[in-house]
C-alpha positions as CSV (number, residue, x, y, z in Angstrom):
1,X,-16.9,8.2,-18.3
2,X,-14.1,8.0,-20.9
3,X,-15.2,11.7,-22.1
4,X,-14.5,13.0,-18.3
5,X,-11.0,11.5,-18.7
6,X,-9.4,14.4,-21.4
7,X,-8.1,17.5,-20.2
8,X,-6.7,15.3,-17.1
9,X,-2.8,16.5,-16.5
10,X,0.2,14.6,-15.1
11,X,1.3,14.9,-11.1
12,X,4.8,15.9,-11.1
13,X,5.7,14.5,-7.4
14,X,3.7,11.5,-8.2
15,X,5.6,10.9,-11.9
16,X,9.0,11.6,-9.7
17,X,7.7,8.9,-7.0
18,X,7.1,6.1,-9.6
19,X,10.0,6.4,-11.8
20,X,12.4,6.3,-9.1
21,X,10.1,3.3,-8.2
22,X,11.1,1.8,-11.0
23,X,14.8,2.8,-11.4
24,X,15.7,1.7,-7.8
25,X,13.5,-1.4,-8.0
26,X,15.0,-2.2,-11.3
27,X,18.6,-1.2,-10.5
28,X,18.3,-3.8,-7.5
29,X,16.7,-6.6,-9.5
30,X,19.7,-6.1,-12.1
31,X,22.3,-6.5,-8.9
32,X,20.1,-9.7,-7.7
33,X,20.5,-11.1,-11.5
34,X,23.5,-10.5,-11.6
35,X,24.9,-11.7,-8.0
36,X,22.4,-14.6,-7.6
37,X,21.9,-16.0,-11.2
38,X,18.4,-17.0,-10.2
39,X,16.2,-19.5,-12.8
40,X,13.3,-17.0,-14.8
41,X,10.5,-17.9,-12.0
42,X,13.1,-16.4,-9.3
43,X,14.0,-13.9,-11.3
44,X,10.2,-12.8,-12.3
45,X,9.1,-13.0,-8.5
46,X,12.0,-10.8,-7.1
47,X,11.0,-8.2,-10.3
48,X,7.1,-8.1,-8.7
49,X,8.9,-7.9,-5.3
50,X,11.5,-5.3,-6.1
51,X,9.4,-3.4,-9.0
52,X,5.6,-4.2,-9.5
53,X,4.2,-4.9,-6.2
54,X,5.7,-0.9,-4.6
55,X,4.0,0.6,-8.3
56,X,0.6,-1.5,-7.4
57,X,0.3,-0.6,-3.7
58,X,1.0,3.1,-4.5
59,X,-2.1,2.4,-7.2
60,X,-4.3,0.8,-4.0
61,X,-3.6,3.5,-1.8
62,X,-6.9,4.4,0.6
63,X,-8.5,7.4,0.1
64,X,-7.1,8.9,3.8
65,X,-3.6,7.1,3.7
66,X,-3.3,8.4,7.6
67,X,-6.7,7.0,8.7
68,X,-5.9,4.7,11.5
69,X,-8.4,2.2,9.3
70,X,-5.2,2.3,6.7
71,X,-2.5,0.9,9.1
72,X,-2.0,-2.2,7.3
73,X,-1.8,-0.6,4.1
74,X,0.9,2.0,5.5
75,X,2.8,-1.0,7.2
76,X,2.9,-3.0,4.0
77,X,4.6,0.7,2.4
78,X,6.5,0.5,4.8
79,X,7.6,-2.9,5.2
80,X,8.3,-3.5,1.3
81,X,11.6,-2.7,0.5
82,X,13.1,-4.4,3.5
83,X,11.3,-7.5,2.8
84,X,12.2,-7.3,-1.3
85,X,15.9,-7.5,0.1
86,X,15.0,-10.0,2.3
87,X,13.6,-12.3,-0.2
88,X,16.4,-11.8,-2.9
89,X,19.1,-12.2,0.0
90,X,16.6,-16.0,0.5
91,X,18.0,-16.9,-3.1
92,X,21.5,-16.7,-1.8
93,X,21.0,-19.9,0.3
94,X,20.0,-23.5,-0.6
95,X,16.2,-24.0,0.0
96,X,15.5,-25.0,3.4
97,X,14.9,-23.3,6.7
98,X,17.2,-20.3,6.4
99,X,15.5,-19.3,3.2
100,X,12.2,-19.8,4.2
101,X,12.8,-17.6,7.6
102,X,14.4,-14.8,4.6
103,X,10.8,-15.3,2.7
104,X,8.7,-14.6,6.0
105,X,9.1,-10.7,5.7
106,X,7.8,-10.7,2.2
107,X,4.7,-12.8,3.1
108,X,4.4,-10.6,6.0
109,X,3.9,-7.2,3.4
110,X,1.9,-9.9,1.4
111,X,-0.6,-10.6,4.5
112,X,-0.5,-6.6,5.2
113,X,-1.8,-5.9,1.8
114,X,-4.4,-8.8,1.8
115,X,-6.1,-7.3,5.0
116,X,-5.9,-3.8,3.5
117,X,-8.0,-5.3,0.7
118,X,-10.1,-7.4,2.8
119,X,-10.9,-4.3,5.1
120,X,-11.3,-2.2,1.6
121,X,-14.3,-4.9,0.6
122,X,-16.2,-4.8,3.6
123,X,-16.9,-1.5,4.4
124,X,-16.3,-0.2,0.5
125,X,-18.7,-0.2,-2.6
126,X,-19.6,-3.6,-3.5
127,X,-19.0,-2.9,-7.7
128,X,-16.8,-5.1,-10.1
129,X,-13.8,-2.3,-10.0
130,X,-13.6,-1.9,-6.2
131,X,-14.2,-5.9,-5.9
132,X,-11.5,-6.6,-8.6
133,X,-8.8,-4.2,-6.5
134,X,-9.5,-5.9,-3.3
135,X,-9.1,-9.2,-4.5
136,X,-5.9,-8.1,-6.1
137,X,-4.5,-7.5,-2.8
138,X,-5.9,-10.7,-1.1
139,X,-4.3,-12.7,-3.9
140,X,-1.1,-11.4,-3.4
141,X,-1.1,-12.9,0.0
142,X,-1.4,-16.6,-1.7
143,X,1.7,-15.3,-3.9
144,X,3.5,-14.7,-0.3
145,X,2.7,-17.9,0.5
146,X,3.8,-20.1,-2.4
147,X,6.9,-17.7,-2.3
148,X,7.8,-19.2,1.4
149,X,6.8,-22.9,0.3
150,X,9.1,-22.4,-2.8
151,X,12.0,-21.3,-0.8
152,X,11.4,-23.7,2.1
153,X,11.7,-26.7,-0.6
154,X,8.5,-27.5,0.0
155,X,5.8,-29.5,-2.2
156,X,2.4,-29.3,-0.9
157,X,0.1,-32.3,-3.0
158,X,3.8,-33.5,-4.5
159,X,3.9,-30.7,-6.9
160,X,7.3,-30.6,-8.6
161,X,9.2,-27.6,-7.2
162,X,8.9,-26.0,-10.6
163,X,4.9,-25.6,-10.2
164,X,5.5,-24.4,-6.1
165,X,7.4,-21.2,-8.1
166,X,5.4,-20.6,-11.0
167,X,2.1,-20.2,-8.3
168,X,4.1,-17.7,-6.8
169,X,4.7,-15.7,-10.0
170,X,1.2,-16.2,-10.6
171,X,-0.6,-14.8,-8.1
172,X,2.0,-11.9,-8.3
173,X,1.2,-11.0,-11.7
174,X,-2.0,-12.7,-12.7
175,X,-3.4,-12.3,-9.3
176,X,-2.3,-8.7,-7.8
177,X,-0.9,-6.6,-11.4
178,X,-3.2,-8.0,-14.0
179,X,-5.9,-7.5,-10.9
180,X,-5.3,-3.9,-10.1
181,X,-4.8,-2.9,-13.9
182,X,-8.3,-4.4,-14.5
183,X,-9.8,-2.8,-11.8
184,X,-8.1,0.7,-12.8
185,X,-9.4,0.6,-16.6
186,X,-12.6,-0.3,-15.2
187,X,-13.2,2.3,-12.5
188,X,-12.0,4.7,-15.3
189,X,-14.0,3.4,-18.6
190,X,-17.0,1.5,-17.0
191,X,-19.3,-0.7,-19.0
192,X,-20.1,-3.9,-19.8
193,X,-16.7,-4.7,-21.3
194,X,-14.5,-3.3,-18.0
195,X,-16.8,-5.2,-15.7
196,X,-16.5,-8.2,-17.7
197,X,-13.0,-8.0,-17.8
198,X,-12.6,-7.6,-14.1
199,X,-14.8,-10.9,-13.5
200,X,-12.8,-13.0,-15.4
201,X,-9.8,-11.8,-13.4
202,X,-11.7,-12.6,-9.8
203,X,-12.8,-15.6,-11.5
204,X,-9.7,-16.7,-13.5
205,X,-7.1,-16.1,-11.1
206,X,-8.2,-18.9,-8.4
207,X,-9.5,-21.1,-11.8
208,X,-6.5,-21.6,-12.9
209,X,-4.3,-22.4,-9.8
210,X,-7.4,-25.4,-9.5
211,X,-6.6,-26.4,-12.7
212,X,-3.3,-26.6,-12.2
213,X,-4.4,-29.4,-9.2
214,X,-6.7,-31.0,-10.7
215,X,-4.2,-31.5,-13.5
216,X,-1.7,-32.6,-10.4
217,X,-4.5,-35.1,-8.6
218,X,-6.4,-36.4,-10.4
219,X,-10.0,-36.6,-9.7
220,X,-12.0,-38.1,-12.5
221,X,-14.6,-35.6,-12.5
222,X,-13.5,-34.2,-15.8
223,X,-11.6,-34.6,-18.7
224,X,-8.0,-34.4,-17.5
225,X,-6.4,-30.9,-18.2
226,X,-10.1,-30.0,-19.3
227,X,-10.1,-27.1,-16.3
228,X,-6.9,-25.8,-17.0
229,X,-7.8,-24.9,-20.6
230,X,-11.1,-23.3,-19.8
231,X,-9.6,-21.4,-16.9
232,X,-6.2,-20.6,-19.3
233,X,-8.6,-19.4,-21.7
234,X,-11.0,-17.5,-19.5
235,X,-7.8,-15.6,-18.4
236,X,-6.3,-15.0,-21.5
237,X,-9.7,-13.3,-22.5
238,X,-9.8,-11.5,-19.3
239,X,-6.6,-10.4,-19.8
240,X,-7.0,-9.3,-23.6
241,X,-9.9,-7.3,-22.7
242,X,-7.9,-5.1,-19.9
243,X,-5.3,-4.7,-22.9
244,X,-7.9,-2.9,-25.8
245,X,-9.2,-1.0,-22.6
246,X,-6.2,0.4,-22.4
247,X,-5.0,1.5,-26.1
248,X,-8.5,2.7,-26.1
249,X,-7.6,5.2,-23.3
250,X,-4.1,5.4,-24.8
251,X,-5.6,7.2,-27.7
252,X,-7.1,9.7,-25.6
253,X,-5.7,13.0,-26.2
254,X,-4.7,15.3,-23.8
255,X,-3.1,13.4,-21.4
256,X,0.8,12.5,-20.4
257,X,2.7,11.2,-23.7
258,X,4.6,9.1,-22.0
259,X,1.4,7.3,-19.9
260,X,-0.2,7.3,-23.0
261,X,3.1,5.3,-24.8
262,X,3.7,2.5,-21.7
263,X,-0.1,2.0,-21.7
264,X,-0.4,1.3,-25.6
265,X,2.3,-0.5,-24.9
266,X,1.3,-2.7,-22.1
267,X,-2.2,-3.0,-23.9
268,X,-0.1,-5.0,-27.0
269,X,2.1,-6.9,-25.2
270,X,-0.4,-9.1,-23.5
271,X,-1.7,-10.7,-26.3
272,X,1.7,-12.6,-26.9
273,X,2.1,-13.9,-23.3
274,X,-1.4,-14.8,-23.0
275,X,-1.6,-16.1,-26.3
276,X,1.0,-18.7,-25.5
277,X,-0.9,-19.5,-22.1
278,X,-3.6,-20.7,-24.0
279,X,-1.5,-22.6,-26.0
280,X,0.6,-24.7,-23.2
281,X,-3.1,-24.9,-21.6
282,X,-4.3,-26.5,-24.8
283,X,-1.2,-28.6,-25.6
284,X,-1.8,-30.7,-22.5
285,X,-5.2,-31.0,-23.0
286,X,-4.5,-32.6,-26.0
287,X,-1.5,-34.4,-24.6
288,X,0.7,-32.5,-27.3
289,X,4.1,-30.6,-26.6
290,X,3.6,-27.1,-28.2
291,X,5.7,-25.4,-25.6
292,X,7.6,-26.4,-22.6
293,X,6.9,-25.3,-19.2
294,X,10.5,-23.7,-19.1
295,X,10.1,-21.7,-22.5
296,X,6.7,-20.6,-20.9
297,X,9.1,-18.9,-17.8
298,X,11.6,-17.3,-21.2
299,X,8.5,-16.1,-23.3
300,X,5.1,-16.1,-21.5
301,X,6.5,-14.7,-18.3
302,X,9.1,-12.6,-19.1
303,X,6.6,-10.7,-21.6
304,X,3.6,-10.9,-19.4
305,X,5.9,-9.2,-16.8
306,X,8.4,-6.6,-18.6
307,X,5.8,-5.9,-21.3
308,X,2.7,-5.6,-19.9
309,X,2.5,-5.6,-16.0
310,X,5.3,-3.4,-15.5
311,X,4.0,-0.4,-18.5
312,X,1.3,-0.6,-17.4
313,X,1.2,-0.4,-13.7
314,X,3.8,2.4,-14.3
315,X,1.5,4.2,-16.8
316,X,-1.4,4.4,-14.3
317,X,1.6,5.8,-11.5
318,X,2.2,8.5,-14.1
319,X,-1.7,9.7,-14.4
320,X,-3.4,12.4,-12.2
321,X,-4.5,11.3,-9.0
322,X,-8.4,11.6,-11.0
323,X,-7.1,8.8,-13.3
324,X,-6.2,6.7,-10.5
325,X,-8.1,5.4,-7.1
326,X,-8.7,8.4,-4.9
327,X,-5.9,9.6,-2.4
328,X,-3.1,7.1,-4.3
């Protein structure tokens, strides 16, 4: 399958599209830094509001985006940028009621894109790519979610309000951009390797945020933290995998320079970020401080977002529509 990939040529409208994606998305995130001075997890989930999540619904488009069947797809389109503003404009309040009621837009594209996916699965092909894009979807609904709990105050099982944020900028990036990447490189490559990939993903996604309870209430049914770091590290493989994928296709020839740059670049960059997930994972196994939870926001997040998630959802934007999932 990676043979029928060269010769593939760039869509002009669809390169236009993306990048002015990304410059208004990122032009409004720099106004939000700016006016709102928000903490890196507020700062990382209004970048997958304003920036990442538009790039990865254009990437999940249905093959007939006027089918009455892809209503909730074209609603969530529709919806987003509205409820991006929405959700940045939540920041400018104290957490409580007022904020939460500014999040409820943003879940609202969140559940529109989970039933998109959910429909997707059940009358679609049952194979790891297709499965791995769907879930993508559905898991951005739990970053919706956690999104309205953060800003409501809220701490569902006593979680400290730091954890409520960082699920929400999980399940943006690990669950919905690292999802839909994986599913892209593995509906374009195939093999072993992509399908593996995309399991760990389905897999790792939901693992961790368990670990993360477990390591909050504890049970006694394992080690403490031992779920954490086997999930941390079944992600970090997952993730590593979609990233060789990548530079692999990167080195095609033939195809746009600039695709080929941001997806060598996004296939790089996730080694550091996931690197140091590991790491945190495996520092409190061990009950040893290797990197605090808010140098994991500075380095692990920031990277994972700005040099991975964001190259490389913008990468596949750039590609043919042959590249991408049909009718995007």
């Amino acid at each position: 399958m990676v043979d029928e990939m060269n010769g593939r040529r760039d869509n002009p409208a669809q390169s236009v599209t993306a990048t002015r994606t990304v410059l208004a998305g990122g032009y409004a995130w720099l106004i939000a830094l700016v006016a709102l001075r928000p903490g890196w997890p507020e700062a990382m989930l209004l970048l997958a509001a304003l920036v990442a999540v538009p790039l990865g619904l254009g990437l999940v488009a249905p093959p007939d985006v006027y089918d009455r069947r892809a209503w909730a797809w074209r609603a969530a389109v529709r919806l987003q940028v509205l409820a991006a503003l929405t959700l940045a404009a939540s920041f400018a309040r104290p957490v409580g009621a007022v904020a939460a009621c500014l999040a409820l837009p943003w879940l609202t594209v969140t559940g529109l894109a989970a039933l998109c996916g959910l429909a997707r699965f059940r009358r679609g092909p049952r194979d790891l790519a297709e499965t791995c894009l769907d879930a993508g979807q559905v898991y951005l609904a739990v970053g919706g979610t956690w999104a309205v709990l953060s800003r409501a105050g809220l701490r569902p099982l006593g979680f400290p309000d730091v954890i409520v944020g960082m699920t929400a900028v999980h399940f943006h990036y690990a669950g919905f951009a690292l999802a839909v990447l994986a599913g892209l490189v593995a509906r374009a490559t195939g093999g072993a390797v992509a399908g593996a990939a995309c399991l760990g993903v389905i897999a790792g996604v939901p693992l961790v945020a368990a670990g993360i309870t477990e390591a909050q209430v504890v049970t006694g049914l394992l080690p403490p933290r031992m779920l954490d770091l086997v999930a941390s590290g079944l992600m970090a493989a997952s993730g590593i995998l979609v990233g060789g994928l990548q530079v692999r296709l990167a080195a095609l020839p033939d195809r746009p320079a600039s695709a080929r740059l941001l997806l060598a670049l996004s296939g790089v960059a996730v080694l550091g970020p996931m690197s140091l997930a590991v790491a945190y994972a495996l520092g409190g196994f061990t009950n040893t401080v290797w990197i605090t939870i808010a140098e994991m926001f500075r380095y692990h997040g920031a990277v994972n977002a700005l040099g991975f998630a964001l190259p490389g959802l913008m990468a596949w934007s750039l590609m043919a529509p042959d590249d991408r999932p049909s009718g995007s």
